[in-house]
C-alpha positions as a LaTeX table, in Angstrom:
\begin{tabular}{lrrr}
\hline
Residue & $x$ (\AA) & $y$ (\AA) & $z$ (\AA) \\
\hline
Unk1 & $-17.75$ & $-10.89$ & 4.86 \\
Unk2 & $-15.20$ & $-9.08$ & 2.83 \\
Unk3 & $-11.93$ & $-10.55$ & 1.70 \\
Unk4 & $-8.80$ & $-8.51$ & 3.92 \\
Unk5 & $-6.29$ & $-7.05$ & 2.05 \\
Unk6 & $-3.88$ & $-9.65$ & 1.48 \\
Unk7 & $-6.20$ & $-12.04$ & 0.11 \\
Unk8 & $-7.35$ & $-9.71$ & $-2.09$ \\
Unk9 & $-3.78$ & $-8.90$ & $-3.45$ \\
Unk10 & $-3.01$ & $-12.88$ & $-3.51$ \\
Unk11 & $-5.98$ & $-12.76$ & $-5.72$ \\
Unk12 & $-4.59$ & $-10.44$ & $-8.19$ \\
Unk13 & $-1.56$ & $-12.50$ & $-8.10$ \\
Unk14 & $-2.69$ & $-15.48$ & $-8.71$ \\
Unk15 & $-4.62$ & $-14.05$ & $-11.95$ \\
Unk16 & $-3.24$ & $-15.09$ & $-15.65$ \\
Unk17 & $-4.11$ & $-12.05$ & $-17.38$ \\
Unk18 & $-3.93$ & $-8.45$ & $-16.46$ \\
Unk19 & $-8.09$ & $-8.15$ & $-17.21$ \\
Unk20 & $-8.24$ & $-10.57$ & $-14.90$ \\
Unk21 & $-6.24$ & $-9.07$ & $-12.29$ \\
Unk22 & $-8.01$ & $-5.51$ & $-12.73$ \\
Unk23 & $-11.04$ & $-6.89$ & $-12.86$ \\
Unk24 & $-10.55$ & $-8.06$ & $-9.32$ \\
Unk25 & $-9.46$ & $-5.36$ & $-8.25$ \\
Unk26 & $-12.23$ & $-3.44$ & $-9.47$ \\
Unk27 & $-14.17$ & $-6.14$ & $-7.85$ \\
Unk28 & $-13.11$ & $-6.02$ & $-4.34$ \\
Unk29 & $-12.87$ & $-1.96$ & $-4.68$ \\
Unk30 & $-13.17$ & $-0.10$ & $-1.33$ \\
Unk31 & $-11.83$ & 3.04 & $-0.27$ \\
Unk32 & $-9.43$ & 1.89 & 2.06 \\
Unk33 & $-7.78$ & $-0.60$ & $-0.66$ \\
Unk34 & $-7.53$ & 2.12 & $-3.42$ \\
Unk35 & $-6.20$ & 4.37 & $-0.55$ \\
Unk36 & $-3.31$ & 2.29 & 0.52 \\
Unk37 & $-2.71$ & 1.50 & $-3.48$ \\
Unk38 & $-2.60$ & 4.91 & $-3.95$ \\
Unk39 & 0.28 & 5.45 & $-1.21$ \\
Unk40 & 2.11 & 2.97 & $-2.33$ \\
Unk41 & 2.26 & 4.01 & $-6.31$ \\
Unk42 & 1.73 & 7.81 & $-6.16$ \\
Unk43 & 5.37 & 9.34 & $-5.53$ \\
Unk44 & 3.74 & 12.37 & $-4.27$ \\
Unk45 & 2.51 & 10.51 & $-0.92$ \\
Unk46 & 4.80 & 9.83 & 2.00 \\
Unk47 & 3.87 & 8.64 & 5.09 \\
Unk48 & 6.79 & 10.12 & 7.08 \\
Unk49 & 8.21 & 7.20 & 8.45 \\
Unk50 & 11.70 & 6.15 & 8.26 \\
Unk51 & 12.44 & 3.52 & 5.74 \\
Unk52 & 12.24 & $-0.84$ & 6.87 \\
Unk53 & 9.88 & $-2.49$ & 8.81 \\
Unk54 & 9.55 & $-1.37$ & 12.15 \\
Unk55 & 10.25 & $-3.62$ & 15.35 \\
Unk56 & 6.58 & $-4.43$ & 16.22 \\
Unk57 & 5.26 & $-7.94$ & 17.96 \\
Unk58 & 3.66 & $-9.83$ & 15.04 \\
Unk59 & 0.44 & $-11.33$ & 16.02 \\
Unk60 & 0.27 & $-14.97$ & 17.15 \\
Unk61 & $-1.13$ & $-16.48$ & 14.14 \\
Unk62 & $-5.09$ & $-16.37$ & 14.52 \\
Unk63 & $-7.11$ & $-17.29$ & 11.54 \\
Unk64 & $-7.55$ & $-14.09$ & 9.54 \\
Unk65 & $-10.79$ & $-12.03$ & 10.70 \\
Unk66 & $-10.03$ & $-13.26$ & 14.44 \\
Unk67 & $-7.50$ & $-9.98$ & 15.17 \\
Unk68 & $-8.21$ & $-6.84$ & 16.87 \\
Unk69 & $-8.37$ & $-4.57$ & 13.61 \\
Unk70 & $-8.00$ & $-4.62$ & 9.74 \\
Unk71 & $-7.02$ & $-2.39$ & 7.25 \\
Unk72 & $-10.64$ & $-1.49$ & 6.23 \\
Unk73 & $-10.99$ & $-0.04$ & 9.47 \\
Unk74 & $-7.55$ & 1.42 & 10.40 \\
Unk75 & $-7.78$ & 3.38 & 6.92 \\
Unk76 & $-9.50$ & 6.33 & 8.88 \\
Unk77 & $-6.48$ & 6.86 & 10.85 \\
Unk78 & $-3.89$ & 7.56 & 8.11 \\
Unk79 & $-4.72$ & 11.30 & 8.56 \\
Unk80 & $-2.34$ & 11.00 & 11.41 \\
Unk81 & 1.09 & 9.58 & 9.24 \\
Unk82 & $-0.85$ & 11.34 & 5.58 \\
Unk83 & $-2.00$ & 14.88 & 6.56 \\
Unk84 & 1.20 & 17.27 & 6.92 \\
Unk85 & $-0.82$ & 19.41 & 8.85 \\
Unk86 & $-0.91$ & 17.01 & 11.64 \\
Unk87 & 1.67 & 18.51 & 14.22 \\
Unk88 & 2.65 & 14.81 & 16.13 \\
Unk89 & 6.03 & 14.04 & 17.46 \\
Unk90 & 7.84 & 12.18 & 14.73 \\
Unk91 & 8.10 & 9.31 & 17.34 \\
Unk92 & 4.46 & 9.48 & 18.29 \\
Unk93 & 3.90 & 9.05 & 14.84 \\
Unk94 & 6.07 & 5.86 & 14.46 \\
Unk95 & 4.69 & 4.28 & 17.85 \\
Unk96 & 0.74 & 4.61 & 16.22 \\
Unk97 & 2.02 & 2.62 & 13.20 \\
Unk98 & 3.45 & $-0.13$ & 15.36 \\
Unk99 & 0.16 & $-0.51$ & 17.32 \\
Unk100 & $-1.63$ & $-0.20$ & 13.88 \\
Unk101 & 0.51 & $-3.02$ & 12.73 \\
Unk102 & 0.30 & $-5.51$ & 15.97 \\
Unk103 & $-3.17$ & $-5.34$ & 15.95 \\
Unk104 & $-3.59$ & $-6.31$ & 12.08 \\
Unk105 & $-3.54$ & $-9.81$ & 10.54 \\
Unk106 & 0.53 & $-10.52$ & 9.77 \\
Unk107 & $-0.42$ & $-10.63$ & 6.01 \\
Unk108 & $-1.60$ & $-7.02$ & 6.22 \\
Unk109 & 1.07 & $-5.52$ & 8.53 \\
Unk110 & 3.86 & $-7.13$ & 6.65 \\
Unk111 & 1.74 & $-5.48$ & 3.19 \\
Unk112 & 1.86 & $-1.82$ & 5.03 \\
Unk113 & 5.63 & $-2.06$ & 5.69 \\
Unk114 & 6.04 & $-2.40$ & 1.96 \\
Unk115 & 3.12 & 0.12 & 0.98 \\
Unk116 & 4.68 & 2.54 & 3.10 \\
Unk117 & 8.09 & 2.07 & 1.26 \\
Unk118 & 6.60 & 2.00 & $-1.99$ \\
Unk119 & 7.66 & $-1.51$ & $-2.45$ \\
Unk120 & 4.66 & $-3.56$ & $-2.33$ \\
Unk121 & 6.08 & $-5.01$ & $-5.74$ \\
Unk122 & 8.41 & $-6.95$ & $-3.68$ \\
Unk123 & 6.09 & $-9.19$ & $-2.38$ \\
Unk124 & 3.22 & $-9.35$ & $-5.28$ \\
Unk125 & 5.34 & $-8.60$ & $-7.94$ \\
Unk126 & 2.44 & $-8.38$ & $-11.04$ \\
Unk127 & 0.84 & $-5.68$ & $-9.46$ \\
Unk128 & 2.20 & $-2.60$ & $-11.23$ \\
Unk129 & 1.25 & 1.09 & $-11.47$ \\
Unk130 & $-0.27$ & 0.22 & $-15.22$ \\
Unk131 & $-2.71$ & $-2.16$ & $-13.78$ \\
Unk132 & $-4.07$ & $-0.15$ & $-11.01$ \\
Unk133 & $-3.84$ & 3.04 & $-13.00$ \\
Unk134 & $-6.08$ & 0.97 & $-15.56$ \\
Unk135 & $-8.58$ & $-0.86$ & $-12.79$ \\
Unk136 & $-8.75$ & 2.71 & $-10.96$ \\
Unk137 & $-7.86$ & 5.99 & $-13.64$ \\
Unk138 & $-8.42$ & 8.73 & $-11.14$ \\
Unk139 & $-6.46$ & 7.33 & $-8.78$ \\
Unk140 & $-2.92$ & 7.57 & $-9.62$ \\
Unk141 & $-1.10$ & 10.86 & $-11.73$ \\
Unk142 & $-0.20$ & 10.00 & $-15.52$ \\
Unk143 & 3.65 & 8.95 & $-14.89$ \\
Unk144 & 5.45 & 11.18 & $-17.90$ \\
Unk145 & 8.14 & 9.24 & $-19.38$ \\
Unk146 & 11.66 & 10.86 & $-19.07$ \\
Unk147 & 13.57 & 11.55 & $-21.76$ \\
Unk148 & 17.12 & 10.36 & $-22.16$ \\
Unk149 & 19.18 & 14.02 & $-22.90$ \\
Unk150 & 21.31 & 12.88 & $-25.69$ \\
Unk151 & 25.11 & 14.26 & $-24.81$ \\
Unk152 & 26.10 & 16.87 & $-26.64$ \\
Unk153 & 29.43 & 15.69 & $-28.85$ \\
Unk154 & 32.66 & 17.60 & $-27.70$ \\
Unk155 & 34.35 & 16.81 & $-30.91$ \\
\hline
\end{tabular}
């Protein structure tokens, strides 16, 4: 059985080096887990839903693996909050994400309330855009590094 989400990101925490920590990421690689790393550290995705965690009933605290869905198998559904062609009610929208999130593990619905903020460095706060641009190149855009406009001296 794979590892959910949120034990794969405690993981990655727990790791001393940052080889380490890509390598288990590249270890416990699926498409679902790159995806939701991918909204969380790619400016250029939005989910369209309004900033802050939602008011959704957190599960009662069953061992993880016992609830009705995981992120492995919700990941098909982002279409509905990812794909801008998608013409839903902004509030449909928001009720889907609060089912979504009762019916996942807490660890992962608390994780998508930050991913979908673009905060998940909050909570696991070694796992930076370097590392998964390293574990995962093609995932994430080449951030280009401002540069500071030096004022112009009015003297």
């Amino acid at each position: 059985m794979s590892l959910i989400f949120s034990e794969v990101l405690d993981l990655v925490e727990k790791a001393k080096t940052k080889e380490e920590k890509i390598n288990l990421l590249r270890k416990h690689s699926m498409p679902a887990y790159k995806g939701i790393l991918r909204i969380n550290f790619d400016d250029t995705v939005d989910m369209g839903l309004p900033p802050g965690e939602p008011p959704y009933k957190k599960e009662g605290g069953r061992p993880i693996g016992y609830q009705e869905t995981n992120l492995i198998t919700e990941f098909r559904r982002f279409y509905i909050w990812l794909d801008p062609k998608q013409n839903l009610a902004k509030i449909r929208k928001e009720k889907l994400f609060i089912e979504m999130l009762e019916g996942l593990h807490t660890s992962e619905a608390e994780i998508m309330c930050l991913v979908k903020d673009g905060e998940l460095a909050k909570k696991y706060k070694t796992l930076t855009y370097d590392i998964v641009r390293e574990a995962f190149p093609d995932l994430l855009p080449v951030k280009i590094k401002e540069k500071k406009e030096n004022p112009i001296p009015l003297s």
